[in-house]
C-alpha positions as CSV (number, residue, x, y, z in Angstrom):
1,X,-9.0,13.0,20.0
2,X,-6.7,10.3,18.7
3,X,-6.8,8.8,15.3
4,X,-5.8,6.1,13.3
5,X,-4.7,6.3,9.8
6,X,-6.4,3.3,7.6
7,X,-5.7,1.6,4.1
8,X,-7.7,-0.9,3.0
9,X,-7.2,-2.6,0.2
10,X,-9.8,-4.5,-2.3
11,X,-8.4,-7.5,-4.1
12,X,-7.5,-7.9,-7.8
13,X,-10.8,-10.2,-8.4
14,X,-13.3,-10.0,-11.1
15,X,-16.2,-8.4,-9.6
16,X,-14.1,-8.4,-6.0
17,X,-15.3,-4.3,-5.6
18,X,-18.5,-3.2,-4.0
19,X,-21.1,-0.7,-4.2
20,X,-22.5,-1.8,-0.6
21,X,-21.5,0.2,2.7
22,X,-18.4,-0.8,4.5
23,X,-18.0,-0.4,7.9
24,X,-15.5,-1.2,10.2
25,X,-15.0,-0.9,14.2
26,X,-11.6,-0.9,15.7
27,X,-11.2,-3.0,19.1
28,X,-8.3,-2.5,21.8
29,X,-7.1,-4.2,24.8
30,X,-8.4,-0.2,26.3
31,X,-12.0,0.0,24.2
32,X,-13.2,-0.1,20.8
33,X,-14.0,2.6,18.3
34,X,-17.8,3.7,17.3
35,X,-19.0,1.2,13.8
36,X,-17.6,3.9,11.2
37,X,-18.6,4.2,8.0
38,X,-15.4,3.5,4.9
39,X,-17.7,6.9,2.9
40,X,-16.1,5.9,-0.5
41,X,-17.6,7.9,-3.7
42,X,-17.8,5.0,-6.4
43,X,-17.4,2.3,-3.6
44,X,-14.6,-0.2,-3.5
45,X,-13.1,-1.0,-6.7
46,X,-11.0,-3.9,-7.8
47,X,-7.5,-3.9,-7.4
48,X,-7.8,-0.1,-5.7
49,X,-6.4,1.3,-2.6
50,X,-8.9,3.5,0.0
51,X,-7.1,6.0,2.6
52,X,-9.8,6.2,6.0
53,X,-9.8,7.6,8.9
54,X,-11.1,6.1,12.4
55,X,-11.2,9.1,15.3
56,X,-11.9,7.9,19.1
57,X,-12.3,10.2,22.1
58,X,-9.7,8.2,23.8
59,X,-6.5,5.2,23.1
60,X,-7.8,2.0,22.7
61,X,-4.3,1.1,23.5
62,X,-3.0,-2.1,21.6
63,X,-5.2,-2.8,18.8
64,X,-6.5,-6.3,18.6
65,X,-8.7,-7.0,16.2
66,X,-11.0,-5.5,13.4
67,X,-14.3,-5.7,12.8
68,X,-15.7,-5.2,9.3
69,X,-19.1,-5.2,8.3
70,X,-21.3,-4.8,4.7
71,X,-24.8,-3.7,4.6
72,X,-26.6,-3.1,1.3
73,X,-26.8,0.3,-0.4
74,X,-30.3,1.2,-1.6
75,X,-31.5,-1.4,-4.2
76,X,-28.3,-2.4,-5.3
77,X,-28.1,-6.6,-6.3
78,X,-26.4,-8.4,-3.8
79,X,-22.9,-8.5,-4.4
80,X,-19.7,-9.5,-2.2
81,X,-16.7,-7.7,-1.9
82,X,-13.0,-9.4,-1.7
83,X,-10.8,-7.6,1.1
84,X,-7.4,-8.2,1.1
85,X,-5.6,-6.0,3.6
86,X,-6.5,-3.3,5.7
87,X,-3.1,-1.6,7.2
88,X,-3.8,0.9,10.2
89,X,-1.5,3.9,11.2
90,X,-1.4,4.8,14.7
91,X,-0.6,8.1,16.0
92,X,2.6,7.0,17.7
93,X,3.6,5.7,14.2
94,X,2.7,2.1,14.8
95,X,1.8,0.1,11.7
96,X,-0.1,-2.9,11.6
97,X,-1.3,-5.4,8.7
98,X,-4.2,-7.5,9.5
99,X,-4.7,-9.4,6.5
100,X,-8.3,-10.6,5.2
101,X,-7.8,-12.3,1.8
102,X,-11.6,-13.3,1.9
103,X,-15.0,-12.5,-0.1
104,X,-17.2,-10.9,2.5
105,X,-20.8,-10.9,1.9
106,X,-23.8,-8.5,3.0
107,X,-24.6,-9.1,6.9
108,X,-21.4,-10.8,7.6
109,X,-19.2,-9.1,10.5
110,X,-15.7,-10.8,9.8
111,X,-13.2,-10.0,12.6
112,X,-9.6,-9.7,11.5
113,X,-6.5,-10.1,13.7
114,X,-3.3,-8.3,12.7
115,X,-0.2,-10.4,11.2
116,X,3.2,-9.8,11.3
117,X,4.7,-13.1,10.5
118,X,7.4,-12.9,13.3
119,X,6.9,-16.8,13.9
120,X,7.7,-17.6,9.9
121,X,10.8,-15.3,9.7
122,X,12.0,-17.1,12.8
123,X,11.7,-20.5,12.2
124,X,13.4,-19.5,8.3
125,X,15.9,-17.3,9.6
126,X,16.4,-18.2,13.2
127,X,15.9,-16.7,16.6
128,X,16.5,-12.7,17.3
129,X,15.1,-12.3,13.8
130,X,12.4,-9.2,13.8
């Protein structure tokens, strides 16, 4: 069983939390984890911090990209939901930002690739710069 260690992250906004059901999958260049429900008990708030986590039965080696999803919860008005970050932890200690910084509405499936910024700190600080 492996698992990854999540933090996601809902923007400062006016009405940028959520009541709706998040979901996210994780893909790797080795597979993808199962669509997992983010079970949050008064959904995502503005400005608030969540701690997750995403088990497989197996590595999905480097992680590429992430999926994330919003359906509606019950009968709920439609609302949208400002991501900003979601930060996962891996169990070899790996950590990896893949920044959002969008509204994302009910239906959509936005798919997020990590950030790191290594080509900006170059080109300000110059090569060999990590």
């Amino acid at each position: 069983m492996f698992k990854y260690q999540l933090q996601v992250t809902t923007g400062q906004q006016s009405f940028g939390g959520t009541y709706d059901y998040v979901f996210l999958t994780l893909i790797g260049k080795e597979g993808e984890s199962e669509r997992t429900e983010l079970k949050t008990c008064f959904g995502f708030r503005a400005g608030t911090v969540k701690d997750f986590t995403v088990k497989t039965t197996s590595s999905l080696g480097e992680l590429l990209l992430i999926r994330v999803e919003k359906d509606p919860f019950l009968v709920f008005p439609e609302d949208e939901w400002y991501c900003s970050t979601i930060v996962v932890r891996t169990e070899g200690g790996e950590v990896l930002v893949f920044p959002c910084y969008r509204w994302i509405c009910r239906g959509d499936k936005v798919e997020l690739r990590g950030g790191r910024g290594r080509i900006w700190l170059q080109f300000l600080c110059g090569p060999g710069t990590e």
